[in-house]
VOMAR-559957 format. One record per residue (C-alpha): x, y, z. Coordinates in pm, whole numbers, plus 50000, padded with zeros to 5 digits. Example, Ala and Ser with C-alpha at 12.3 -4.5 7.8 and 13.67 -1.06 7.14 Angstrom:
2
512304955050780
513674989450714
//
This chain:
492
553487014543983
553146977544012
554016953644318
555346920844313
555956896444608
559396883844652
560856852744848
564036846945015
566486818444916
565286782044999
568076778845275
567046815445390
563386821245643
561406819645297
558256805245434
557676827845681
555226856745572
557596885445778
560376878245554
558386883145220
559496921645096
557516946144867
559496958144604
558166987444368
559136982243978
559047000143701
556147007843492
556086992043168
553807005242872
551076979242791
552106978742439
555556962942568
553806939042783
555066902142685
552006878142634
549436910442574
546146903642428
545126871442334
546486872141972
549646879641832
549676883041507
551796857241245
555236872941178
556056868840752
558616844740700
561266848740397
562146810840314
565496817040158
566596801339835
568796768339913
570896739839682
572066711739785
570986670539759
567796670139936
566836707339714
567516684239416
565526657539528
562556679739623
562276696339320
562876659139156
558956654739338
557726686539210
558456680638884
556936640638903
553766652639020
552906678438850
553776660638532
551386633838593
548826657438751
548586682338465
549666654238201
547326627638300
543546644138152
544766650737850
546066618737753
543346596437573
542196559937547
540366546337250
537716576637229
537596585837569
539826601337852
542236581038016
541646591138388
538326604238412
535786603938720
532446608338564
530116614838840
527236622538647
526826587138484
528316574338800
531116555938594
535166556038694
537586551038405
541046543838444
542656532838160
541656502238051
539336497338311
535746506538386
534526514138758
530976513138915
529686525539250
529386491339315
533176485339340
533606511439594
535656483439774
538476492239583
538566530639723
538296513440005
541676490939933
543646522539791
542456544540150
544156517740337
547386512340116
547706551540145
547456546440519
549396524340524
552346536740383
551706570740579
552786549440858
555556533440673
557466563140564
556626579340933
558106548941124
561236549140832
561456588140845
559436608540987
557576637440750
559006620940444
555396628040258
554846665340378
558326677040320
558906665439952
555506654839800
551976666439993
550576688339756
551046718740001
554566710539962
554756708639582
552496742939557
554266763239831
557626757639668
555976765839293
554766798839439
558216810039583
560126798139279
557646825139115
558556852139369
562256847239377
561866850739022
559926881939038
560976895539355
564326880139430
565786860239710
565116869140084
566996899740144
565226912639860
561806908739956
562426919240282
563646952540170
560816952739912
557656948740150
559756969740387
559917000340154
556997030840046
554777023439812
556677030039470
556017017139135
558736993439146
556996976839434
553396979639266
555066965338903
556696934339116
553666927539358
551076924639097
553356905738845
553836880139100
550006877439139
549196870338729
551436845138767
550116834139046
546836835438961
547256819238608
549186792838786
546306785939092
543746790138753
545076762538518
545456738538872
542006746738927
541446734538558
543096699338551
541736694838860
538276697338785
539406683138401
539446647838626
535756649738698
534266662638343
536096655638028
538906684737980
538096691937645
534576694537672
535796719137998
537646735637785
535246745437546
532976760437803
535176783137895
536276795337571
532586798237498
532046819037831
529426798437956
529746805938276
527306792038458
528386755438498
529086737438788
532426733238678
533386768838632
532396772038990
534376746239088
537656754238877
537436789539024
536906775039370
539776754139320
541986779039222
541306798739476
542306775339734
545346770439562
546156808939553
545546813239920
547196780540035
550056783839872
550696817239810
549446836140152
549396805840411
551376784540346
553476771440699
550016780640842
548436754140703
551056725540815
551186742841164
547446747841217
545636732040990
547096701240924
546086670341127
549306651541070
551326673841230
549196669741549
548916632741582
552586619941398
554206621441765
552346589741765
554476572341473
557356582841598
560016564941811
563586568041910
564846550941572
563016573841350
564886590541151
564276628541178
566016660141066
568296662641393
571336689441485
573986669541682
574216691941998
577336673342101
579416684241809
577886721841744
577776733442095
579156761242206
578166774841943
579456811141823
581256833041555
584766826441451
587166829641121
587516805440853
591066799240998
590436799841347
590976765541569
587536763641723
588776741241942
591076767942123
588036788442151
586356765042341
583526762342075
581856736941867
581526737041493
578346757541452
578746790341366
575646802341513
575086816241129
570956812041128
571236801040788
569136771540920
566446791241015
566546811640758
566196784940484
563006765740696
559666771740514
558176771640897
560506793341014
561546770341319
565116767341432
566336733741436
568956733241675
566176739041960
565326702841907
562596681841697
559516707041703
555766694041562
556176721541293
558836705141146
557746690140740
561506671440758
562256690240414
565986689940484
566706726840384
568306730240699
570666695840578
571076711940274
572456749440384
574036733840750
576396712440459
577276742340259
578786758840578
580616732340688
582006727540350
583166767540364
584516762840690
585996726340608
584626713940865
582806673340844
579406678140716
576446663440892
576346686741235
572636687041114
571246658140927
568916626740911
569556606741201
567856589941539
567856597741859
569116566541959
571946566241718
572816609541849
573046591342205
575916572942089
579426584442067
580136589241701
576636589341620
576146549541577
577516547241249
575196542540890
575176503841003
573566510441333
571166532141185
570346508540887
569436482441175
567886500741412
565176519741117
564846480840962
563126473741336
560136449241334
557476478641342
559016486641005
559016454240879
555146444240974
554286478240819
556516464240514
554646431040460
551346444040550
551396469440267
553056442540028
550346416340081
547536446340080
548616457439734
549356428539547
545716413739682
544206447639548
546136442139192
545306405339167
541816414039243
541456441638981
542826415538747
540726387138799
537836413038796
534606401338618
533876428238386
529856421538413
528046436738747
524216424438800
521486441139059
518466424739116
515216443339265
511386428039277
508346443639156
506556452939415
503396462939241
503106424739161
505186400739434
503366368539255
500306359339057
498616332638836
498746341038464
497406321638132
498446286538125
497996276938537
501566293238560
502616308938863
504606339938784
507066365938973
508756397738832
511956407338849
514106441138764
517776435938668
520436460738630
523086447238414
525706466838380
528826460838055
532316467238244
533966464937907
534096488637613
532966472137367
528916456837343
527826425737496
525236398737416
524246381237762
522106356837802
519626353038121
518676319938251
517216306838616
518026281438852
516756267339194
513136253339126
511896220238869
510766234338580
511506271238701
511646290538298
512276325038202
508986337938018
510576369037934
513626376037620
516816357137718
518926379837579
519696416837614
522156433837456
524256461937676
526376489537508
530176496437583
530106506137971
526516509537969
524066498138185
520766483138118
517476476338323
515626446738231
512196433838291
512606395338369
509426372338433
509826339438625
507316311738575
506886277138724
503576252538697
500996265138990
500886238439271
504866226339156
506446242439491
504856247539831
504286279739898
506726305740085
509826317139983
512026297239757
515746305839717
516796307239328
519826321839155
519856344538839
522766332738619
523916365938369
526616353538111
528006363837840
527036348037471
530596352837339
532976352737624
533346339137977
532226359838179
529286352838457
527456362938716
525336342638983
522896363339170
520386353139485
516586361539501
513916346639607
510726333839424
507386343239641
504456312939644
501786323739779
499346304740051
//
């Protein structure tokens, strides 16, 4: 038997310890306890099936994005891959252009454009980016689509994980996880395919040669996939995910979020198609669950905006369908603020148009728009010639035949084009400074090339120290040039 302390009423002799009674309760098993252990374990959830505008639309991404994801390797360019990250020589091609290490700054430019329209579409709408086009998204909802097909629609799967082992079950549970698993294996494939060139991929594994670090990584991939999107799925955007955690901070009263409109479904309960809810004293929901049964997180939406929700619209989607079966006005859930629930009516599409188009919106706007077309006028007025300079050390200066004074130079020049180049080498910054060494090189299509370059000038022509000169790298047959700082050493 357990005890627990009881107090009076606040307008009763609560505080004093005389009036406090001991009043015996019934045991109850541990197994019932609410809040037992310190883990409960994740309950299943059934997404079901849904149609509707904002089903179209997300399907509309899946099938964008996975086009150009599994399209893009294969397509070719000249002689060569189209898209293709090639680590190894530590060369980036996309399309017509040709990518070093040293013009990281553009990663840098597309990490902020991304962030910055992550903040964008959050201040516009909310989850926009999770609920129709983060790749969790995209996968999740290819992996049901599979198990609908194989399994059918929620009642269906309930009953079939519900029932004995049969050989219905075992036929159905390890078709869905061929397809499955040829699905996460061919993702694992073009993704890797973006790093190495796909057909040379390819090859490997239809020779079996197994022991590549791309196998490893197109199994690794794959797996990932499998167990992302086919096992945790909502796990991942309620636990894992780091946007879910920190978009509060995006947010404000005229974002628009997936929202149910309290005022018009409350009371909710059950009635007939016929029935005049108002006599009942109820609102228009119907208290169906349809909206919980359709959200991939399993959250109910009429509880009010919850972190866990991606802002897929499901609940839009299936909410309309029962208002158009009970002919009632859709939109008792639907994209809206909170601002424009607060007012009667709901604001109108006007007041919501102004209050999203807010100057937060509009900053984020411009700021993006200037950002981007800065990156693309900069990638087009890119000088397809990159030089590196480095000394000799093992000879800083010295005298050689002639009473010249001589330093030695290394330069990396690297051909951003695909075609060869002729460039010619010259130096300027001290009288009568002269290149002893060849004054041309030739560099192969997106190649690079180090060069051994001698610098000479007549001994006793320049105090000694250091001297700043410039190495000027241009083209023979085009206009492209590069001006590069060093230093020439005299000694004391």
């Amino acid at each position: 038997m357990r005890l627990i302390k009881v107090n009076w009423p606040a307008d009763g002799p609560a505080h004093h310890p005389s009036t406090m009674k001991v009043i015996p309760i019934t045991p109850v098993p541990p197994d019932e306890e609410e809040g037992q252990g310190l883990y409960a374990s994740e309950k299943k959830i059934y997404p079901r099936s849904v149609n509707g505008m904002f089903a179209r639309w997300r399907w509309a991404f899946v099938a964008l994005t996975q086009i150009v994801f599994y399209g893009l390797p294969w397509i070719q360019w000249g002689e060569r891959q189209a898209v293709l990250f090639d680590l190894a020589a530590r060369r980036f091609y996309i399309f017509g252009y040709v990518l070093y290490p040293q013009d990281f700054i553009y990663l840098t430019g597309l990490l902020v454009i991304s962030a910055l329209s992550l903040f964008l579409f959050t201040a516009v709408a909310g989850r926009l980016w999770c609920g129709f086009a983060c790749p969790q998204t995209v996968y999740t909802e290819m992996f049901l689509w599979i198990e609908r097909k194989v399994e059918g629609d929620r009642p269906h799967r309930i009953k079939l994980d519900a029932a004995p082992f049969s050989l219905e079950k075992l036929v159905k549970k390890w078709f869905k996880h061929v397809l499955w698993g040829m699905l996460a294996m061919w993702t694992g494939f073009t993704f890797v395919g973006y790093f190495t060139p796909i057909t040379e991929l390819g090859m490997e594994f239809l020779q079996t040669r197994m022991g590549s670090w791309e196998v490893f990584w197109v199994f690794f991939y794959a797996f990932a996939t499998y167990g992302n999107a086919g096992f945790m799925r909502e796990q991942v955007c309620k636990y894992m995910c780091p946007y879910a955690r920190f978009q509060s901070a995006m947010y404000d009263r005229d974002t628009l979020i997936v929202s149910y409109d309290a005022d018009r479904g409350e009371p909710r309960g059950t009635r007939g198609r016929k029935d005049d809810y108002r006599a009942k004293g109820l609102g228009t929901c119907i208290d169906c669950e349809l909206c919980v049964q359709v959200c991939p997180t399993g959250i109910d939406i009429r509880q009010g905006l919850q972190y866990e929700c991606i802002g897929c619209a499901a609940c839009v989607d299936v909410c309309d369908g029962v208002m158009d079966k009970m002919n009632y006005p859709r939109g008792l859930i639907r994209f809206t603020t909170q601002n424009a629930l607060k007012r009667k009516g709901g604001g109108g599409r006007d007041f919501i148009l102004r209050r999203v188009l807010r100057p937060r919106v509009l900053v984020y706007g411009a700021v993006l728009v200037a950002l981007t077309a800065g990156m693309m006028f900069s990638l087009a007025q890119r000088m397809p010639l990159k030089v590196d300079i480095v000394r000799d050390r093992a000879a800083l200066s010295r005298i050689v035949a002639g009473g010249k004074l001589e330093n030695v130079y290394r330069l990396q020049i690297m051909n951003a084009t695909e075609q060869p180049q002729r460039y010619g080498i010259r130096a300027e910054g001290l009288p009568d400074l002269a290149v002893a060494s060849e004054t041309e090189v030739e560099v192969g299509p997106a190649e690079s090339r180090w060069v051994a370059v001698r610098l000479q000038i007549p001994y006793g022509s320049a105090a000694p120290g250091s001297h700043p000169i410039h190495f000027v790298v241009e083209q023979v047959e085009g206009d492209a040039q590069v001006r590069e700082k060093s230093v020439f050493l005299v000694p004391r």
